[in-house]
C-alpha positions as CSV (number, residue, x, y, z in Angstrom):
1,X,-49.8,-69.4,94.2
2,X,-47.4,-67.2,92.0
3,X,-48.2,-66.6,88.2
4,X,-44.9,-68.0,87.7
5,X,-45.1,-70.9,84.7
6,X,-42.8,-72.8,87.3
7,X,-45.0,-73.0,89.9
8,X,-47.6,-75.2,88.4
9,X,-44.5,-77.9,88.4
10,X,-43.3,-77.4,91.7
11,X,-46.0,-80.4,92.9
12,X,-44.2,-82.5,90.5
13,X,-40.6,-81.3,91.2
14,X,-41.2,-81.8,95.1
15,X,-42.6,-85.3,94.0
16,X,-40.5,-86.9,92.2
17,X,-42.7,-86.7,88.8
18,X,-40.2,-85.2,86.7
19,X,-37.9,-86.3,84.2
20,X,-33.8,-85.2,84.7
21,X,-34.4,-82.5,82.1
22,X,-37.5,-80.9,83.5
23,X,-36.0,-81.4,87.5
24,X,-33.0,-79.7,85.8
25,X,-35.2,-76.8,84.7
26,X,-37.0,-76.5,87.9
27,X,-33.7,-76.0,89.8
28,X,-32.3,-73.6,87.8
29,X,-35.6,-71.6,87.8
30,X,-35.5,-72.1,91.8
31,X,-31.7,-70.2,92.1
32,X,-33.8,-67.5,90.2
33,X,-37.1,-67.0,91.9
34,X,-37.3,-66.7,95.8
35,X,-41.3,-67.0,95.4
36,X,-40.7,-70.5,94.3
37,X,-38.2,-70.8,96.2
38,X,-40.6,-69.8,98.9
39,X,-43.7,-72.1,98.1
40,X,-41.4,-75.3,97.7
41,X,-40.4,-74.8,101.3
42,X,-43.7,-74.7,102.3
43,X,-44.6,-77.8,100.7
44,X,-41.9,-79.3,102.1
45,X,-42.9,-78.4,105.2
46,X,-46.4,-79.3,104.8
47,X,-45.7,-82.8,103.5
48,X,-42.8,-83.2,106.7
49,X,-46.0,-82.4,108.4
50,X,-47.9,-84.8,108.1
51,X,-45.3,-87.6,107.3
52,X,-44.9,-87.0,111.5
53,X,-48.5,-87.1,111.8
54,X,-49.8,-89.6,114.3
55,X,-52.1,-91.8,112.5
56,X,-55.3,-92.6,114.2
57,X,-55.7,-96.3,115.1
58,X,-58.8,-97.9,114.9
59,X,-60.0,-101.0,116.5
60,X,-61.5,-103.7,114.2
61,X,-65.1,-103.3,115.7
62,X,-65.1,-99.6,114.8
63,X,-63.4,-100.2,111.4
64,X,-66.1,-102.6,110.7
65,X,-68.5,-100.1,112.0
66,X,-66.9,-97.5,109.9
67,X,-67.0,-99.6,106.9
68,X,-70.7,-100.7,107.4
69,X,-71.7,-96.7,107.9
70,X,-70.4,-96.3,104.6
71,X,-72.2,-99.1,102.9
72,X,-75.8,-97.6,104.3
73,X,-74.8,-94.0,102.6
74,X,-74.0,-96.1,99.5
75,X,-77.3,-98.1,99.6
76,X,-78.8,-95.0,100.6
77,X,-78.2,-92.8,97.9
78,X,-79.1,-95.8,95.1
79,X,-82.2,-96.0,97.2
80,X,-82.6,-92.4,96.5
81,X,-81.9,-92.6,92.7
82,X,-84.2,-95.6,92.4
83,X,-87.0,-93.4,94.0
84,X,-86.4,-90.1,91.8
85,X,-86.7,-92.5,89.0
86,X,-89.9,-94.6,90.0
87,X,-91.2,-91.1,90.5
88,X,-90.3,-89.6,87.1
89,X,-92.1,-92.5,85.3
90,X,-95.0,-93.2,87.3
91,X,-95.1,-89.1,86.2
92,X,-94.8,-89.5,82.7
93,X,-97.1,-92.7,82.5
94,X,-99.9,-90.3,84.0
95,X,-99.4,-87.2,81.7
96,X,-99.5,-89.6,79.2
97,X,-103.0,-91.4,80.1
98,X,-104.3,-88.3,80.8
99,X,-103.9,-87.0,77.1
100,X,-104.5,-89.6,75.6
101,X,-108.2,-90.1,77.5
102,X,-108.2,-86.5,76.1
103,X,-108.0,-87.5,72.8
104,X,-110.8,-89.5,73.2
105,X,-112.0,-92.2,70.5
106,X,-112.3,-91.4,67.0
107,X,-113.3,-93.9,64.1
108,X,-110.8,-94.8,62.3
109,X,-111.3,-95.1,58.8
110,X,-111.6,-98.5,56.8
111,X,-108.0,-99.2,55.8
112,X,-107.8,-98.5,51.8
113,X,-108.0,-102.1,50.4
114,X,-111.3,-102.1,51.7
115,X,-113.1,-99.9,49.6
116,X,-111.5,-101.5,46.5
117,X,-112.6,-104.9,47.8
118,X,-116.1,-103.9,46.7
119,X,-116.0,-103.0,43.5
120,X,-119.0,-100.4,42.9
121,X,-121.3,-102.3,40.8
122,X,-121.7,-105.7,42.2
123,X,-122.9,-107.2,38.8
124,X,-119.2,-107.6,37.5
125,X,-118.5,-109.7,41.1
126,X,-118.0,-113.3,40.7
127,X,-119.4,-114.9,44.4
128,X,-119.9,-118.2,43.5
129,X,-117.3,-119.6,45.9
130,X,-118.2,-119.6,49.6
131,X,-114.7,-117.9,50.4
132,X,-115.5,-114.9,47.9
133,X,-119.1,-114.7,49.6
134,X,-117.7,-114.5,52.9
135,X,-115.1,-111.3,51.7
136,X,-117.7,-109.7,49.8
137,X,-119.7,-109.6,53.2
138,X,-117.0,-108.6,55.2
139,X,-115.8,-105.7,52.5
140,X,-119.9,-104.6,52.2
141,X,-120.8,-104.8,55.6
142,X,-124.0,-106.3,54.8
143,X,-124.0,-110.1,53.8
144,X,-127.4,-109.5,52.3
145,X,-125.7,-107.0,49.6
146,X,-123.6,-110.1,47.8
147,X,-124.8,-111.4,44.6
């Protein structure tokens, strides 16, 4: 190809693709320069080329078999994608359980509301209902602590 601005519309010209103003531009620009002149006929010649082609006919057996071919690269390559992706997970699942068997166990402290649950002297505590005995054991730890 030329470095001619024209030549990027000579696809389009030889086409059809243009509108009158454009197709009037091209031609004008094609009295002008033979090396447009020049790749036009080519394509011209190209695309008589193959219009005179013979086409290849195929029977239906080997267009089904053509057809079917195609399928088993399709299912193939989703196949493929499916396994890549299995693979990348089953990956990341182990990293995963391996750090966090790393970590090991660690105590968590008691959540906040616990240690105001018990209140530190036990004397102001009011555990005369079963329910209030039953969280004051559960806060303490030790049933035996409750008033």
């Amino acid at each position: 190809m030329s470095d001619c601005p024209f030549s990027q519309q000579l696809g389009a010209y030889h086409d059809g693709e243009l509108d009158a103003q454009g197709r009037a531009a091209v031609e004008r620009h094609l009295q002008q320069c033979s090396v447009c002149a020049a790749e036009l006929a080519q394509l011209r010649a190209l695309s008589g080329l193959f219009a005179s082609a013979q086409q290849p006919r195929l029977s239906q057996i080997s267009m089904h078999r053509l057809h079917r071919r195609v399928d088993v690269i399709m299912d193939e390559g989703i196949v493929r994608i499916a396994r890549f992706t299995s693979a990348a997970a089953a990956a990341v699942l182990l990293v995963c359980s391996i750090l966090l068997a790393r970590m090991g166990r660690t105590t968590a402290a008691p959540p906040p509301w616990m240690e105001l649950a018990a209140p530190a002297d036990s004397a102001s505590v009011d555990a005369s209902t079963p329910a209030a005995v039953q969280y004051l054991a559960d806060a303490s730890g030790r049933p035996e602590d409750v008033p």
